[in-house]
N, C-alpha and C positions, 0 to 999 in steps of 0.2 A: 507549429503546434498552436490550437486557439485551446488552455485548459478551460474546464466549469468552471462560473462565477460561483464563489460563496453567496448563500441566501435559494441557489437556482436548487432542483428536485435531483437528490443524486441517481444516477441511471442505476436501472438493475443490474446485475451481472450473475450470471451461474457458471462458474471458474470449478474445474477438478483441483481437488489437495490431493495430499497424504494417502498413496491407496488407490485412488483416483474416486474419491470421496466429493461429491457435490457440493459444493458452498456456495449459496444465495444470499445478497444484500435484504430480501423479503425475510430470511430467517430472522434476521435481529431488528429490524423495523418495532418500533416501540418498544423494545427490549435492554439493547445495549447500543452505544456509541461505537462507529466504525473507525480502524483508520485503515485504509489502503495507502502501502506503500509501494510503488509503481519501481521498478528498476529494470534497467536491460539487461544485464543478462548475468547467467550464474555461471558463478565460477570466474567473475572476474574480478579485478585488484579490487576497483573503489566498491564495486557491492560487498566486497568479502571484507570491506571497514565497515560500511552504512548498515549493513542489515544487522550484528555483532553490538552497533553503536544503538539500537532501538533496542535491542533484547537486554541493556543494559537497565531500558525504563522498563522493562513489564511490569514490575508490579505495582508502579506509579499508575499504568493503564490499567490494571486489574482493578486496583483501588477506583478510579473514577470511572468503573463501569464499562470500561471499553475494552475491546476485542481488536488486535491486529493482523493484518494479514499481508504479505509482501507479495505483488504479482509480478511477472515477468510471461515473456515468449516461450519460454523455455517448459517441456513436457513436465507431468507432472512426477513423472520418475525421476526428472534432471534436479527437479529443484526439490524433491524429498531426499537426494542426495547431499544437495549443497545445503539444507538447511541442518542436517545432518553432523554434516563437516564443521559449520561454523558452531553446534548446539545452540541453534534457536529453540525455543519452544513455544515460539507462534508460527503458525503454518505458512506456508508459501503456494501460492496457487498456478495454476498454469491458464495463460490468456494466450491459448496456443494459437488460437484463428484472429487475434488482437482486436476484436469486440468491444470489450472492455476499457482497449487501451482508446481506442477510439472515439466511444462515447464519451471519457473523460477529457478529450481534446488533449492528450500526452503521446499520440504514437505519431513518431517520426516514420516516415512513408518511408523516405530514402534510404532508411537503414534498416527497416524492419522490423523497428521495437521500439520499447515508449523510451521518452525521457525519464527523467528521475523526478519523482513529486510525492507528495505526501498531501492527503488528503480526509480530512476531521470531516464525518458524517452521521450528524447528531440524533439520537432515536425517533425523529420526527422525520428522517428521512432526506432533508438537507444539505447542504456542503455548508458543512460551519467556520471550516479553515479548509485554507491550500497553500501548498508551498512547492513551485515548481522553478527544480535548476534550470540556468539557462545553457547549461553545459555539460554533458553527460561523463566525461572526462578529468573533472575538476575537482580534485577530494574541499578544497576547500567552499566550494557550491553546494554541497551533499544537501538540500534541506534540513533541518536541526529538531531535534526528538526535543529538545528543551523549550523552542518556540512552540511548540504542536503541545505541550504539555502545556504549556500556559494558557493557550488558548480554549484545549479541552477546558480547564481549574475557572476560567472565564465563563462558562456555558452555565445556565439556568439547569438547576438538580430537578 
């Protein structure tokens, strides 16, 4: 995995949600603060703590203008169920043809789906932060909702 530099133009993506509802990085371009959270796959242990562990800040993201979205491989029926099971209520998208995962320099080839990262993409279109595990397997690697929060509270208003 080579992830984006912070400072580098975050790539576009048009990922299906909820429904199988289109969702574009252009929609919120000078609007809101992005964060994608990248994870392999649903329905498994450490996503079913990490993704639970983010819905815990939403309205810390609400508050500072930002929108989250958690992507995986996984269709977009799979992961409105798992987002379901856990009550998130930020969307989960499906990076079914892993595009996405790609352009962010987070999909592992050999397996088939990204690593775990977390990545701050500030309304200018930017990577403001990124925080990418070296281990997809690791509860205690998970990226941390509290560093990604700091760093948003860091960002020029």
């Amino acid at each position: 995995m080579n992830p984006i530099a912070v400072g580098q133009l975050a790539p576009e993506f048009r990922l299906k949600g909820p429904g199988g509802q289109w969702v574009a990085l252009a929609d919120y371009r000078g609007h809101q603060n992005v964060v994608l959270v990248f994870f392999p796959l649903a329905f498994s242990a450490v996503c079913s703590h990490q993704l639970p562990d983010l819905q815990k800040h939403l309205n810390d993201f609400r508050e500072l203008d930002t929108v989250v979205f958690g992507v995986s491989v996984d269709s977009h029926y799979a992961n409105e169920a798992f987002a379901r099971s856990l009550r998130l209520e930020y969307w989960l998208l499906s990076d079914f043809k892993r595009q996405a995962m790609q352009a962010y320099g987070v999909l592992d080839v050999e397996r088939g789906y990204s690593g775990r990262a977390l990545f701050l993409i500030g309304k200018d279109g930017r990577i403001a932060y990124s925080d990418v595990s070296a281990s997809t397997n690791d509860p205690a690697q998970v990226p941390s909702p509290e560093r990604l929060l700091e760093a948003l509270r860091s960002q020029p208003r």
